[in-house]
N, C-alpha and C positions, 0 to 999 in steps of 0.2 A: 773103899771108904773106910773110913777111923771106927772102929768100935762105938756105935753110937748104943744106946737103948733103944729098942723100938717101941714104942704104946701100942698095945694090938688092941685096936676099938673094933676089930670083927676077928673070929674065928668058926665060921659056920663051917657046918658038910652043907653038900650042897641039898641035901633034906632038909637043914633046917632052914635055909635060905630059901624054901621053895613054900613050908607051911603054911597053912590058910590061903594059899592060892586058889583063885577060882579059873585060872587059866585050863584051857583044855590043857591035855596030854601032849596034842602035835604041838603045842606051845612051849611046854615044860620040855620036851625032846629039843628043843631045840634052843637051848639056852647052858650057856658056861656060865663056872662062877671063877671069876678070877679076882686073886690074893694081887694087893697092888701095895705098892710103897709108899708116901709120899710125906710132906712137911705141912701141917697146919700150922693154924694162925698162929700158936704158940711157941713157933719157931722147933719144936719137938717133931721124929720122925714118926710116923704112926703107920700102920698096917691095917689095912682097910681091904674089904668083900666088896664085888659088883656084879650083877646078874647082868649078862650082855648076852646077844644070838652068839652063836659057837661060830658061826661064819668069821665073825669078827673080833674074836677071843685076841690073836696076836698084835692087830691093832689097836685095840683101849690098852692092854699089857705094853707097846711100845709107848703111846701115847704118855701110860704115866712114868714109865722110864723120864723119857723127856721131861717131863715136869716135877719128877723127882730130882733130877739133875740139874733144873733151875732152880730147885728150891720154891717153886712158884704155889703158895699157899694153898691149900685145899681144905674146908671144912670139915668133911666126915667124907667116908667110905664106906656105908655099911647097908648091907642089902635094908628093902625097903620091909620086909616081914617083919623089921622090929616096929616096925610105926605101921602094924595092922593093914599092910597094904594103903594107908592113904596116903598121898603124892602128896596132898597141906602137909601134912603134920614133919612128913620127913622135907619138903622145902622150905618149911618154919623154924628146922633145927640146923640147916646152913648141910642139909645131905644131898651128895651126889646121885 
């Protein structure tokens, strides 16, 4: 790819990406956080966080390959502990 800029709308450790959880432990064990690529709406490439099971870490990571590669819009990427754990508030802000 050409030297673009990237917008990094996340850069969490995966502590901070897990704060204020009230998941148990066997829950939090079993969760990656993976660093993804991808183009919003703004046509700009952005760098986005997602808390997914680690089972499935290489999968969502290929997945946004692919959709990196289509250029195929994506809102946000940022874990959801910015929006206090509530599913509204980061679905009302257009987050994965």
């Amino acid at each position: 790819m050409i030297n673009e800029e990237v917008i990094i709308d996340s850069a969490m450790s995966f502590a901070e990406a897990i704060d204020g959880s009230a998941a148990p432990l066997t829950v939090i064990d079993s969760l990656s956080l993976v660093d993804v690529l991808y183009y919003s709406f703004d046509g700009q490439r952005h760098q986005g966080q997602i808390l997914v099971e680690a089972a499935l870490e290489d999968d969502v990571y290929e997945i946004f390959l692919l959709i990196e590669k289509l250029k195929f819009p994506v809102g946000k990427v940022i874990p959801i502990t910015t929006y206090r754990w509530e599913d509204g508030d980061s679905m009302a802000d257009n987050n994965s």
